[in-house]
C-alpha positions in Angstrom: 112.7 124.8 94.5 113.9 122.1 92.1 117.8 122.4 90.7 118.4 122.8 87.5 119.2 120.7 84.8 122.9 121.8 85.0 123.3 121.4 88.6 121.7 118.1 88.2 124.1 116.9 86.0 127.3 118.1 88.2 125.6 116.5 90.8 125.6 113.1 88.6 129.6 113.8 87.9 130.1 114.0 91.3 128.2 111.3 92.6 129.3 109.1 89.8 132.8 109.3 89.3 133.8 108.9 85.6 135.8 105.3 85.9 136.5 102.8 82.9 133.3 100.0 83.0 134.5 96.3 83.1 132.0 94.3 81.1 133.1 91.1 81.9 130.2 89.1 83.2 127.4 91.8 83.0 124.9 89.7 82.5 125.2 86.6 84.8 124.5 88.1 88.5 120.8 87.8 87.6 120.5 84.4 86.2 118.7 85.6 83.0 120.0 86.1 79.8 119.4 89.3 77.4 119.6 89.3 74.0 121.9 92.0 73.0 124.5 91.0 76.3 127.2 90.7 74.1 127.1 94.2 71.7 126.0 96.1 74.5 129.2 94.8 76.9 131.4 95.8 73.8 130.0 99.6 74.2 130.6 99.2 77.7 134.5 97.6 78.0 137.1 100.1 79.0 134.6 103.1 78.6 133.3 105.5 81.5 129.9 106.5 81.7 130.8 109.8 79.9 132.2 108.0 77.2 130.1 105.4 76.4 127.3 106.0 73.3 124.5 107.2 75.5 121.9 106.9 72.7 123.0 103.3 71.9 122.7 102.4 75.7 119.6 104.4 76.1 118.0 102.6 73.2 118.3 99.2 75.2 117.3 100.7 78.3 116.0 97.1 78.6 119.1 95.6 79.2 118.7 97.5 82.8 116.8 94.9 84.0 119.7 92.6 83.3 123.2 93.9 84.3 125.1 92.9 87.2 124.7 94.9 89.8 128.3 96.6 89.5 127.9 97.7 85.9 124.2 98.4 86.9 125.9 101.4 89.0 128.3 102.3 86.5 125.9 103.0 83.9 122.9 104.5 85.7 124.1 108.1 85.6 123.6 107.9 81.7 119.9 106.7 82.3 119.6 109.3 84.8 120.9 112.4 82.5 118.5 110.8 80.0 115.3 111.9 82.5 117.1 114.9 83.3 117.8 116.1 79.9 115.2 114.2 77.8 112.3 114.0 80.7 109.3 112.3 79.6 110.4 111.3 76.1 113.4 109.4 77.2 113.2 106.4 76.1 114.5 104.8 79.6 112.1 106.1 81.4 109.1 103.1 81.8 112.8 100.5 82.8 115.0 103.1 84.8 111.5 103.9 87.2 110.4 100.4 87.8 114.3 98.9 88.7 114.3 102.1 91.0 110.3 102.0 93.0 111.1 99.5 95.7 108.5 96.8 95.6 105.4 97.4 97.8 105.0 95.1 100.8 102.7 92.4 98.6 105.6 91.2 96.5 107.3 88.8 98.6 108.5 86.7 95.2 110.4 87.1 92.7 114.0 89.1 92.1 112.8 92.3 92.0 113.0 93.1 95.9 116.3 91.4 96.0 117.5 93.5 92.8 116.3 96.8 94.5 118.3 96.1 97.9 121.9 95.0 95.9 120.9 97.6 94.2 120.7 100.5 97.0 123.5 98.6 99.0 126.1 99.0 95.9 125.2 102.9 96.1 127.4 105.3 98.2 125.1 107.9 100.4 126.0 110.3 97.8 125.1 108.6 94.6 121.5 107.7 96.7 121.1 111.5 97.0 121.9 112.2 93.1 119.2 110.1 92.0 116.5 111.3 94.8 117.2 114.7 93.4 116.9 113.4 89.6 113.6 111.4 90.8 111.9 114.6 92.1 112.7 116.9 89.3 111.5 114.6 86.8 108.3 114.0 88.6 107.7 117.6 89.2 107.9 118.2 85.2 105.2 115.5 84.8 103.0 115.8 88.1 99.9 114.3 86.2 101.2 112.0 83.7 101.8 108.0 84.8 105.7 108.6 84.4 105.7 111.4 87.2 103.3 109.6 89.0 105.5 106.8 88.5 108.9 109.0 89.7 106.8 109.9 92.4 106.2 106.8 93.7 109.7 105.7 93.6 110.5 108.6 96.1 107.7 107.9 98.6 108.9 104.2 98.8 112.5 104.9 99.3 114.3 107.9 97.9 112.6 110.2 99.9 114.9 110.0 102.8 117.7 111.4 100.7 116.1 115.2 99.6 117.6 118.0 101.4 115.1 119.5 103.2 112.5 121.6 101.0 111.8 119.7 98.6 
């Protein structure tokens, strides 16, 4: 049986505590460079996750694909309430679900596999489990459609390991 959208979101809160964001350098770690860096660090400075403008951030969901690993972490309970809350018609959806499916064993190129282990390896045991749980109940509300397949797929390839038994 899947949670539900409120115990979800406790279990974001207390994966992800609620700490003021640093913006300074959000956009180097990755050696590319995103249009908006500079408004979207501005909504980030001095904020927590709970207080930044979640439908500003949401509505550059692209920018995911750019931050620094640290601010990566910081913000990613905000794209996460937005498939908990939103599910299908969240606007992060398509980014948040490719920056979390680990990359199948034919990519050997590229940044993404190096993204997805800084990634996983900035993430406490805890915060790995909040967004396993998010993963499934998202791809159970969309079984058939290419963004639960697409959830669904990110959990066989690596989040799998952290659902509690059952589900």
């Amino acid at each position: 049986m899947q949670p539900s959208l409120t115990t979800l979101v406790d279990q974001l809160r207390a994966a992800f505590p609620a700490k003021p964001i640093q913006s300074e350098g959000a956009f180097h770690d990755w050696g590319a460079t995103y249009p908006d860096a500079e408004p979207y660090a501005k909504q980030l400075e001095g904020r927590t996750w709970e207080e930044v403008d979640c439908a500003y951030l949401i509505t550059r969901s692209d920018a995911l694909g750019f931050l620094g690993t640290r601010q990566l972490v910081a913000v990613l309970p905000v794209y996460l309430r937005s498939l908990i809350e939103d599910g299908v018609w969240s606007h992060a959806a398509d980014p948040l679900l490719l920056l979390l499916t680990k990359p199948g064993p034919d990519k050997k190129t590229g940044l993404k596999l190096p993204r997805f282990e800084a990634l996983v390896d900035a993430l406490t045991p805890t915060q790995r489990s909040a967004i396993a749980l998010v993963l499934s109940a998202f791809a159970a509300t969309d079984e058939t459609g290419s963004l639960g397949m697409a959830a669904h797929t990110a959990l066989q390839r690596y989040w799998k390991t952290y659902l509690p038994d059952g589900l």
